[in-house]
N, C-alpha and C positions, 0 to 999 in steps of 0.2 A: 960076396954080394956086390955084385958090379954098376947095381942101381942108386946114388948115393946123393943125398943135396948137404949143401953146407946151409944153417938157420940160423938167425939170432935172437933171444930176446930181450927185453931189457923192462926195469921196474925194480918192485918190490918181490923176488922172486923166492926168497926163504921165507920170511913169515907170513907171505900167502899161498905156504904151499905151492907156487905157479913149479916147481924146477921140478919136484918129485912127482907132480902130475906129467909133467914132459917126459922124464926119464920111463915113467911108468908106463905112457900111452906108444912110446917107440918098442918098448919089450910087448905090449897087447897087440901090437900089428906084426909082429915076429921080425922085428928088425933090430940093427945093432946101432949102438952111438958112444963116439970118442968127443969128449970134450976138450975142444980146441984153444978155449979161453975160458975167466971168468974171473968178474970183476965183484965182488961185493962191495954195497953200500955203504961209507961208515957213518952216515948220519940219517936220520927219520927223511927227511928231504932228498939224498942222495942216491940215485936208484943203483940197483945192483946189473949186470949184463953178464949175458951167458952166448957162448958161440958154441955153436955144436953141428959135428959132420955125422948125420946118420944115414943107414943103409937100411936097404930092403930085397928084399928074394926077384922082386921082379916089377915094373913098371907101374902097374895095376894100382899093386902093394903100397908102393913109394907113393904114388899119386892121393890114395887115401888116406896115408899118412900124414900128409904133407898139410890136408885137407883138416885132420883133427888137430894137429900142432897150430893152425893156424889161430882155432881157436881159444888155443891159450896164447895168443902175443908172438908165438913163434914164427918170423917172418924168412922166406930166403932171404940170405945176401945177396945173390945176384939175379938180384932183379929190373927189369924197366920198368916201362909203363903198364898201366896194366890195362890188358885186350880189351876194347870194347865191340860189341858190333851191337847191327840195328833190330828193332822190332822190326818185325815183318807185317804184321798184325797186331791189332788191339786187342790189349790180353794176353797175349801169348808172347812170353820171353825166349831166344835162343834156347836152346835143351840145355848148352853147359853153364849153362847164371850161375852166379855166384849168390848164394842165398845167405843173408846181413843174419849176424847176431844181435844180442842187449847189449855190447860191450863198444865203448869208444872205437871207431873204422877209420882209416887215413888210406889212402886213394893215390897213388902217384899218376900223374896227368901232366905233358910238358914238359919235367924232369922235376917237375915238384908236388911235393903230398900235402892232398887235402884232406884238413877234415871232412868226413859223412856228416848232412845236417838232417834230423830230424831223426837220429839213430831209433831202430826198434828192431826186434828177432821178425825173421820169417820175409825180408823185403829183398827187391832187388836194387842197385845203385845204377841211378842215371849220371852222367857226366856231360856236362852242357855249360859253354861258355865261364868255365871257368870253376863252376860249381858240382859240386857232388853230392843227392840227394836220394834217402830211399822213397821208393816207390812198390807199393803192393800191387801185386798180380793186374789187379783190378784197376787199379791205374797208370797201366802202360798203352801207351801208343802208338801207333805207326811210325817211327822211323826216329823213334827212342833211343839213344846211345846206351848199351847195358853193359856194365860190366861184367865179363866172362873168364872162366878161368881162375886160377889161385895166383898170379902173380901179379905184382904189384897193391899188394892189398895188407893192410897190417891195422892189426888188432891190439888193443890192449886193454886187457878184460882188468875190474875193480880190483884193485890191491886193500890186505887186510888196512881197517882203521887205525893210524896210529896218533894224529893228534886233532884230529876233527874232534868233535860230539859224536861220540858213540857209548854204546852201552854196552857190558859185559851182557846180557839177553840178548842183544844183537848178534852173535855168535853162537848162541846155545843150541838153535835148532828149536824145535818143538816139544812143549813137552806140560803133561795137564798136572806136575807137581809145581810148578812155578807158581808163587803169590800173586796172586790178582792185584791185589796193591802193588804189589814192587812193579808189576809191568804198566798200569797204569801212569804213576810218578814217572818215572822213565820215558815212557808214551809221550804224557803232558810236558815234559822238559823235550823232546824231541820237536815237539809243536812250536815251543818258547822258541829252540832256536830256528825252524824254519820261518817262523816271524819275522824274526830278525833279521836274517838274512832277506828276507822281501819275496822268499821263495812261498809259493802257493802249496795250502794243505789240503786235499782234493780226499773225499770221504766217496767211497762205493760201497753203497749198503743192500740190502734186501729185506723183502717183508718181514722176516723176523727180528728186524729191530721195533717194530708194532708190536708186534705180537709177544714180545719177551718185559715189552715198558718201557722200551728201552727212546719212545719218542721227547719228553720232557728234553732227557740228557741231551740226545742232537741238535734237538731247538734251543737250549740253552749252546753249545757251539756255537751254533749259525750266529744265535744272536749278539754275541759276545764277541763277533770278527774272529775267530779260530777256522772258521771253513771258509773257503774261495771259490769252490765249487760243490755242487752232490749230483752222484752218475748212478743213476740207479736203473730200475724197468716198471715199468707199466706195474706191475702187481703192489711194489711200495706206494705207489701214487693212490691207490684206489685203498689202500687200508688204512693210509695218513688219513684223505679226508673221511671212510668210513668214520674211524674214531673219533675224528674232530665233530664230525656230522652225531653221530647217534651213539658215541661211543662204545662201540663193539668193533673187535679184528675176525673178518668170518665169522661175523653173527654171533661171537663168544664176547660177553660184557667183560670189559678189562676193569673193572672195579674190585668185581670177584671173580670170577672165571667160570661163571656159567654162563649157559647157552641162552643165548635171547629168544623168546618165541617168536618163530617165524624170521630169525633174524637170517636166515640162510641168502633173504633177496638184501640186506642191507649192503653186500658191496653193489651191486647192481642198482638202488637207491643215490650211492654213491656217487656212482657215474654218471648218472642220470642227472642228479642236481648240477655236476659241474659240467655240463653238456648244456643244461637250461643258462648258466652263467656265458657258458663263451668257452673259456680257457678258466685256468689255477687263476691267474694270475688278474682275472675280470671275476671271478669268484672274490677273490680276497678284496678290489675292490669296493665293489656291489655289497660288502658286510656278511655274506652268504655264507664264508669261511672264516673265521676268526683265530682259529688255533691250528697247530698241527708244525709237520717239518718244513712241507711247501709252501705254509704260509709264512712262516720264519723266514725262509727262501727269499719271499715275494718281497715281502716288508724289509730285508736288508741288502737288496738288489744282487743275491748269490745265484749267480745261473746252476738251473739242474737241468738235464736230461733221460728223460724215461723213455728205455729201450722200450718198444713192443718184441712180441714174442709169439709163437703161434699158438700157446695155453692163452693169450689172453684174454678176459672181457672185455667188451667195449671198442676198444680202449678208452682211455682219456682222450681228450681232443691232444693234447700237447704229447702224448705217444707219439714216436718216430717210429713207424711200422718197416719203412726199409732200414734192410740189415746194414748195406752198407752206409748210407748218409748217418744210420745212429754211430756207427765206429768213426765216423770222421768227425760227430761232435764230441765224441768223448774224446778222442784224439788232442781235437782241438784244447778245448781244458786241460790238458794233462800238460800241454805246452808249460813251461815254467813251474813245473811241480818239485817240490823238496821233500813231500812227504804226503804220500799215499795209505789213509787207515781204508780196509777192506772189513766191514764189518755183516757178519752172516749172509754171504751169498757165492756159492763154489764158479756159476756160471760168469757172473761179472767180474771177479775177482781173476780169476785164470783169463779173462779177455782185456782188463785192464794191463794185469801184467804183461802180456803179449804185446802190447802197446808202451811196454814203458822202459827206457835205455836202463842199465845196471847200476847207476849210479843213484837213480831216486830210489828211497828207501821205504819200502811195502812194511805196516803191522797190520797181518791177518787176524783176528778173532773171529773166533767160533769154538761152539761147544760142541764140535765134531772134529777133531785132530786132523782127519783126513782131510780135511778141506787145505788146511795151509800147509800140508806135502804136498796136497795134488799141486797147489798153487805155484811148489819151490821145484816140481818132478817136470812141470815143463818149461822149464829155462829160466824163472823167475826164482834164481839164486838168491836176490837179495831180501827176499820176502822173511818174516820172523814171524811165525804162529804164537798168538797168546791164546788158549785153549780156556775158554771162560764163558759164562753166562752173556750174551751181549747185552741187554739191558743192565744190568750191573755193570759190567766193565763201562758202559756211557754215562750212568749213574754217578760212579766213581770220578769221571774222567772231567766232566763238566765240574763240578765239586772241585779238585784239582787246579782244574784254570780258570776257578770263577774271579 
């Protein structure tokens, strides 16, 4: 095999699995590797390094290879700077960009490496005046410096927890035999110490936290300073004040859980009063709205943002109907986040995470499994499904941190 690079990488690379994944992914692209060095760690603090010459059948082969090792941390050694060239067009990056993962990026520029600011999967990296920054499709510009190509570019994805705050369920994967308690407690201690650190706890929810009861427990968060922000869409916003308004979620009385007669226009009622107010936010004012999540919101000055969608009614006035400016306010919030709860919404949830660097820590719940795989299936590794009721698990959790 005549096509060969020599890589390095360095960290925690035993007990995060990073080495067996290497070794693993050079044998899946049919290629061979001699281990040149390697240095094991002998302290929690001390990272371990791995130097490795691996081959492949043909240029192609090596290139793509070169491209998956990258993103486990695997960097060449000899490397320079890494290529940039210009947009040509708005929107339109080079063909060979170099597309950003969730994982910490460092950028050699000048013969020194920078950190990527503003890390997320799916971006490309500009390099400007010193700085290196991702940038989505959608905001690139004419004559944008991109970086292009695999080299000069080094990755290094989350190493397993060893002496942080973490939790044995943080590791377990998914799974609907786990105790609703034990993950809640865990949860709430997760919370305690994003507190503390001054890091923001950022709640993306869905209509079924209405519809399950689960609104008390959230407004109890909000109002207790445990939430920073809530990223939700248009259809939470309209069941919040439904309920608050005439208590029914779609026309079903959340007292007992029958149907309201003619309750089918109460979200449409809904929207209507808080259309006659202004905004949520001239609602709650005005006395018009006195309960609910958004009113919690209003009255402890926590910004929320309600996606629109093309199922929606109305919308609310406060609906963000374009796509893009709603992903650049959730963006925005997510800034300084330590802990992301996703609670019943598969669409928000997987767009959240797509937005969020590897190191801030996702608890999915839902009483659908599927939702916090699909969450973890596209690239949002650090996500942990609790597999539960969500108005109970909110019920629980507010109780917890009261």
């Amino acid at each position: 095999m005549p096509f060969q690079e020599v890589v390095e990488a360095e960290g925690h690379l035993i007990d995060s699995h990073i080495m067996e994944n290497i070794f693993d992914k050079v044998v899946e692209h049919n290629g061979r590797f001699e281990v040149q060095q390697f240095r094991i760690g002998r302290t929690n603090s001390e990272p371990s390094y791995l130097r490795l010459k691996v081959e492949a059948p043909d240029d192609e082969s090596l290139q793509r290879l070169i491209a998956s090792l990258l993103e486990l941390g695997c960097a060449p050694v000899d490397t320079g700077d890494a290529a940039l060239r210009p947009v040509e067009r708005d929107k339109c990056a080079p063909e060979d960009f170099y597309s950003t993962t969730n994982h910490h990026t460092h950028v050699r520029s000048g013969g020194k490496w920078i950190e990527v600011e503003g890390q997320r999967m799916d971006a490309m990296i500009v390099v400007r005046d010193g700085r290196a920054l991702c940038r989505r499709l959608w905001d690139l510009r004419q004559g944008d410096p991109v970086v292009v190509g695999l080299r000069g570019i080094r990755v290094i994805p989350e190493a397993k927890e060893r002496d942080r705050l973490a939790f044995a369920f943080m590791s377990n994967g998914i799974s609907s035999e786990r105790q609703v308690e034990t993950a809640v407690r865990q949860t709430a201690a997760l919370i305690r110490h994003a507190v503390e650190q001054k890091q923001k706890v950022i709640v993306v929810a869905g209509p079924v936290v209405v519809h399950t009861g689960g609104v008390a427990g959230l407004a109890a968060l909000i109002r207790n300073g445990c939430v920073q922000a809530l990223l939700t869409g248009n259809a939470l916003g309209v069941h919040d004040v439904e309920a608050a308004l005439l208590g029914t979620s779609l026309g079903v009385r959340l007292s007992d859980g029958r149907a309201e007669e003619h309750g089918h226009r109460n979200h449409m009622r809904a929207i209507n009063a808080i259309n006659h107010a202004g905004s949520i936010a001239q609602a709650v004012e005005s006395g018009r709205l006195r309960s609910g999540i958004l009113y919690e919101c209003v009255k402890a000055h926590v910004p929320f943002v309600l996606a629109g969608s093309l199922r929606d009614d109305g919308p609310l006035p406060d609906a963000i109907t374009d796509m893009n400016l709603a992903q650049d306010a959730y963006a925005e919030h997510l800034r300084g986040a330590g802990l992301v709860l996703c609670l019943g919404s598969m669409l928000h949830s997987i767009a959240t995470g797509n937005m969020l660097p590897s190191w801030v820590k996702i608890v999915c719940v839902d009483i659908n499994p599927a939702v916090a795989t699909k969450v973890s299936d596209r690239g949002t590794g650090q996500a942990v499904g609790v597999v539960a009721d969500v108005g109970l698990f909110l019920d629980l959790l507010s109780k917890a941190l009261a």
